[in-house]
C-alpha positions as a Python dict, from the first residue, in 0.01 Angstrom:
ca = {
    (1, 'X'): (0, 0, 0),
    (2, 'X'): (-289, 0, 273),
    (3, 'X'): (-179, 195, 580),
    (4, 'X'): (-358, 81, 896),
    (5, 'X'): (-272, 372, 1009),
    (6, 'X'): (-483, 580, 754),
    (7, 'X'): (-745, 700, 940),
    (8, 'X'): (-459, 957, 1090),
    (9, 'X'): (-398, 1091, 772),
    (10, 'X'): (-487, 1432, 838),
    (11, 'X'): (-366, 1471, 1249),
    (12, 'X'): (-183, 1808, 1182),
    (13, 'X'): (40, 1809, 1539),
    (14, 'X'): (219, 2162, 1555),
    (15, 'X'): (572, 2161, 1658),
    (16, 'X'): (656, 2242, 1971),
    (17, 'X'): (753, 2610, 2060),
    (18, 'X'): (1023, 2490, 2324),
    (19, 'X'): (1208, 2177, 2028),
    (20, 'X'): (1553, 2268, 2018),
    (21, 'X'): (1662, 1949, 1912),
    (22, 'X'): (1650, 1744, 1591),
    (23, 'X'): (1761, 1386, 1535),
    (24, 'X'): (1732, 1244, 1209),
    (25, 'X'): (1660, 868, 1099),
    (26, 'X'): (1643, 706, 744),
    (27, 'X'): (1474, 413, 643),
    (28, 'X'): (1594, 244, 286),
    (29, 'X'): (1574, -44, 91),
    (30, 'X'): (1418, -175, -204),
    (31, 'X'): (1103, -106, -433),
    (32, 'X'): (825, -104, -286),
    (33, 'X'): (915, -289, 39),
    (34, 'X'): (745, -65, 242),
    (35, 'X'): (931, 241, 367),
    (36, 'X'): (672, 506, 307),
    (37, 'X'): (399, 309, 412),
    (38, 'X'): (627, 306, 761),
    (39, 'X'): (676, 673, 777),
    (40, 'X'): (318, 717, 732),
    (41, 'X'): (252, 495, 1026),
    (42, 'X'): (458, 652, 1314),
    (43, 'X'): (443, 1024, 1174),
    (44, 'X'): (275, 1289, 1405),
    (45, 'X'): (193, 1503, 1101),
    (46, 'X'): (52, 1443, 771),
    (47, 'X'): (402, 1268, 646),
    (48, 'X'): (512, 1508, 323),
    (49, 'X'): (522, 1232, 77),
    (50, 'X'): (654, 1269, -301),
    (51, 'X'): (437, 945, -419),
    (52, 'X'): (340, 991, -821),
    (53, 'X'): (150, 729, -1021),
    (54, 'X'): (296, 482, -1188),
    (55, 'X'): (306, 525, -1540),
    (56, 'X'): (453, 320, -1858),
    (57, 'X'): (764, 507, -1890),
    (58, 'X'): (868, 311, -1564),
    (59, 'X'): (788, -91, -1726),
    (60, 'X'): (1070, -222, -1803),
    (61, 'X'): (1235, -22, -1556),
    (62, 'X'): (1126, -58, -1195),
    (63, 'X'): (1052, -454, -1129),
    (64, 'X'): (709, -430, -960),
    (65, 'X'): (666, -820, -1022),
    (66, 'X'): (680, -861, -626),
    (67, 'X'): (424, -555, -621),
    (68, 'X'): (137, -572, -882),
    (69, 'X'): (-101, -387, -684),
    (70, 'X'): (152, -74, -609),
    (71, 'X'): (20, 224, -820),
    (72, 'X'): (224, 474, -653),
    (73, 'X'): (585, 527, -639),
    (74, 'X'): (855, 726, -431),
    (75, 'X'): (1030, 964, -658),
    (76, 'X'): (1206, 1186, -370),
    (77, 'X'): (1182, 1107, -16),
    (78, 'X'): (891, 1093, 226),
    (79, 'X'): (942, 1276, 567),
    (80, 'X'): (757, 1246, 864),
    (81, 'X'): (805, 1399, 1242),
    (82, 'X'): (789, 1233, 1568),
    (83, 'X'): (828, 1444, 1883),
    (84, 'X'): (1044, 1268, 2148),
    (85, 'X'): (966, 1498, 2454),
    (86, 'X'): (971, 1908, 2487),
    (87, 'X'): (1330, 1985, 2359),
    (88, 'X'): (1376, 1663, 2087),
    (89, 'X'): (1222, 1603, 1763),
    (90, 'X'): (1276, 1264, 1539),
    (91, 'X'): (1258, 1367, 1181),
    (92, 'X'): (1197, 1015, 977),
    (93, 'X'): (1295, 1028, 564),
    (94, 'X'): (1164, 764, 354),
    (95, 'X'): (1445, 669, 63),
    (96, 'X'): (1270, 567, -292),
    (97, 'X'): (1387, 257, -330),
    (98, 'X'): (1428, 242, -745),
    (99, 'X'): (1763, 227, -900),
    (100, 'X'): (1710, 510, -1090),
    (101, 'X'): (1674, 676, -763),
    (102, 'X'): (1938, 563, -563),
    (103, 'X'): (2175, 940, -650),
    (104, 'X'): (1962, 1084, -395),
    (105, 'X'): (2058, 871, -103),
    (106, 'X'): (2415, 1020, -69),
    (107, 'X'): (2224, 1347, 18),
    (108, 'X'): (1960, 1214, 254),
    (109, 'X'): (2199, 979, 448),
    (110, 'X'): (2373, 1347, 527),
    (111, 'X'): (2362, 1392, 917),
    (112, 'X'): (2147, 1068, 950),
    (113, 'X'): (2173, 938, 1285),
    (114, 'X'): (2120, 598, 1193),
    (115, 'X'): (1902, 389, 969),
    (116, 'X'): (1618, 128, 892),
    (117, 'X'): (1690, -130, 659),
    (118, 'X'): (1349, -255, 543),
    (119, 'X'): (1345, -564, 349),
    (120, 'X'): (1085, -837, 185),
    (121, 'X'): (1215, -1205, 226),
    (122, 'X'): (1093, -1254, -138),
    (123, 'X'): (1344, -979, -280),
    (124, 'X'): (1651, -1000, -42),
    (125, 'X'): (1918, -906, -308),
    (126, 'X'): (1716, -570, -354),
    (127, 'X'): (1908, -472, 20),
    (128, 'X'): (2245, -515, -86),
    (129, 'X'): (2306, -130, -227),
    (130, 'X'): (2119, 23, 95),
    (131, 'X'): (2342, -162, 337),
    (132, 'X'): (2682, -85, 88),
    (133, 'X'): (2590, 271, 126),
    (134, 'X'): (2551, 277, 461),
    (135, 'X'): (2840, 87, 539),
    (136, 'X'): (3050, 340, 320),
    (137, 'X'): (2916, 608, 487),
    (138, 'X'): (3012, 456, 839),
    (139, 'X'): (2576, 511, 944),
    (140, 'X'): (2483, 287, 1184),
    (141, 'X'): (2225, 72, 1090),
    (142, 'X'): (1940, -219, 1164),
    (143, 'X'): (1804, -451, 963),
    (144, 'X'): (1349, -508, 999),
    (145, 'X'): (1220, -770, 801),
    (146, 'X'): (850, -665, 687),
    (147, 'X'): (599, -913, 706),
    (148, 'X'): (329, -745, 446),
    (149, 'X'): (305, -1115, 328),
    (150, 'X'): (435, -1465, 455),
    (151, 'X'): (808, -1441, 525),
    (152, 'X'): (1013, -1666, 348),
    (153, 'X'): (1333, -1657, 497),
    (154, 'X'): (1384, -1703, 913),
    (155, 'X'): (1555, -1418, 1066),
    (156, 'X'): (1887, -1583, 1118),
    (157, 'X'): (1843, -1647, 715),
    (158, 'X'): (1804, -1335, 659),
    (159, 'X'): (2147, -1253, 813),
    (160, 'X'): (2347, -1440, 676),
    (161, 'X'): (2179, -1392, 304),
    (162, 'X'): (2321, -1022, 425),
    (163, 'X'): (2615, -1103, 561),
    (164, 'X'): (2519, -909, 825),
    (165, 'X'): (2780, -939, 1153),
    (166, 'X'): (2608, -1070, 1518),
    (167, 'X'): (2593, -722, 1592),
    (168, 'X'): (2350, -564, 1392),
    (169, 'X'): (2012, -651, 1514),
    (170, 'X'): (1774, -781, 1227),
    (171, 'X'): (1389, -820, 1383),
    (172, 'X'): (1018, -836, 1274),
    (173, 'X'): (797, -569, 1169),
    (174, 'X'): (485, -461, 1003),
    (175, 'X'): (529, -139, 833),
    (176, 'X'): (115, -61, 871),
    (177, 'X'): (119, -119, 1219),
    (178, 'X'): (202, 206, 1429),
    (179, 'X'): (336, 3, 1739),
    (180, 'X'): (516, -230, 1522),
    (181, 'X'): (708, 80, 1306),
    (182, 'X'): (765, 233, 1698),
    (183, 'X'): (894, -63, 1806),
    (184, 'X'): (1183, -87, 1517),
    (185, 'X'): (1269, 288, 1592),
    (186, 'X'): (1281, 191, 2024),
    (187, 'X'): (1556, -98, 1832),
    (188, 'X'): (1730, 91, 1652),
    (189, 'X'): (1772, 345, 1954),
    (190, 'X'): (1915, 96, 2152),
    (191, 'X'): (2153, -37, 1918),
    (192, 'X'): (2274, 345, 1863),
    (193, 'X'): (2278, 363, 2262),
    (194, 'X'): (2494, 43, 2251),
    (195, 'X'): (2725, 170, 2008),
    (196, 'X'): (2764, 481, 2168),
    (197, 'X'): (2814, 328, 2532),
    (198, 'X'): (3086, 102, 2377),
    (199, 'X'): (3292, 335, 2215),
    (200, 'X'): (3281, 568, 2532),
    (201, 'X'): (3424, 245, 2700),
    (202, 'X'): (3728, 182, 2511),
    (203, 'X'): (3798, 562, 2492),
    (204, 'X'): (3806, 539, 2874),
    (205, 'X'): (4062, 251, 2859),
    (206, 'X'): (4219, 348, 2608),
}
């Protein structure tokens, strides 16, 4: 998928000598919905993507219906790196999104600090795993709708189609933007913040 973002393909931005701290984010969901194409957007480096051609062996396989113009396909992770100030660094994983896949996730949701649940109106059911597996592994998550094409589904559709409690914030994005991909991260912050700041609370009264 086009990256508006591509003409910062090759900024090479050398970690800092004084980062002491690393935070780590994920960001799942289905087949080509759009996850790398976010990482590549909001990356400070050249993201380290594992994207191979898409070959026959995978019809039949991977539903690309939705996708017909994807050529490419996640077959690790992709990882980017987003410096937050002198001490703390953001490190962003990209989950592939196929089925076939989905053993890896266990691993990469390891010491994940939260996660990015992107998803395409047209192909809601293709969510339901991510947010299963987050759930079971107690990460805190939001859900971004991507708007690569015309959304079907309102927002408040969306949540309920997910079952998602009033809680968990579900917003807009476009994965190719840069400020739109920053702008789900600055949500997701906040919602961690939230949780954090309300758990502190009832240990106090507790």
């Amino acid at each position: 998928m086009h990256s508006r973002t591509s003409d910062r393909a090759d900024v090479r931005a050398p970690l800092r000598a004084s980062a002491s701290d690393g935070l780590k984010i994920v960001v799942v969901g289905g087949f080509g919905v759009g996850k790398t194409t976010m990482v590549q957007s909001v990356s400070e480096i050249r993201p380290l993507s594992t994207e191979e051609t898409m070959t026959q062996a995978g019809v039949g396989i991977d539903d690309a219906s939705f996708v017909q113009s994807k050529t490419t396909t996640t077959v690790a992770f992709d990882f980017g790196r987003i410096s937050l100030d002198e001490q703390m660094v953001l490190y962003l994983f990209g989950a592939p999104g196929q089925e076939r896949f989905w053993f890896l996730w266990d691993r990469l949701f390891a010491g994940t600090l939260g996660a990015v649940v992107l998803v395409d109106t047209n192909r809601l059911a293709d969510s339901w795993y991510a947010i299963d597996r987050l759930e079971y592994h107690g990460t805190p998550f939001i859900v971004a709708r991507n708007n690569f094409t015309e959304p079907q589904h309102t927002l408040e559709e969306v949540r309920d189609a997910l079952d998602l409690p009033s809680d968990i914030p579900v917003i807009d994005c476009d994965a190719r933007d840069r400020d739109s991909s920053k702008a789900v991260l600055v949500a997701l912050a906040r919602h961690l913040y939230s949780l954090s700041t309300s758990s502190a609370a009832r240990e106090t009264t507790a």
